[in-house]
C-alpha positions, 0 to 999 in steps of 0.5 A: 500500500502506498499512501500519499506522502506529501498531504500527510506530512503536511497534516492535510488528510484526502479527502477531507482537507484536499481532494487528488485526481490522477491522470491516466488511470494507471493502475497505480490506484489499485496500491493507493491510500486513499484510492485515487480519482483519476481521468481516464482517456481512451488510449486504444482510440487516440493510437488509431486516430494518430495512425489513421492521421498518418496514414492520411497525410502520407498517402494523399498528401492531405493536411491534418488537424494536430487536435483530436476530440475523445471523451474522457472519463472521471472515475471518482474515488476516495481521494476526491470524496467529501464526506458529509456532514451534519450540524444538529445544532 
């Protein structure tokens, strides 16, 4: 298990006092404390859009747009969770 270092040595507590997100949704989180909210990208489809780029631009000397549109996905875990709380005063 891996715990976030940084925020503990600080007194700082996730997610109570700070909440971390990741990128890439490595499975990095898996060994993670608390478990770590991360963007997902869909890698599979970026690979074939860049070959698909390239493949265009060599074989009809076309032009192509260096940006790509792909959704990407928020996986919420622990690290980002506020935990509720109620005043019963």
């Amino acid at each position: 298990m891996i715990r976030i270092v940084p925020t503990t040595e600080a007194g700082l507590k996730a997610p109570a006092d700070i909440a971390l997100v990741g990128y890439d949704g490595i499975a990095l989180w898996k060994y993670v404390y608390p478990k770590l909210t991360t963007v997902l990208q869909p890698t599979y489809e970026i690979r074939g859009m860049a070959v698909q780029g390239i493949v265009k631009s060599h074989s009809h000397n076309e032009i192509i747009s260096p940006y790509m549109e792909v959704k990407l996905i928020l996986k919420i875990r622990d690290s980002s969770l506020r935990r509720k709380t109620f005043d019963n005063t």
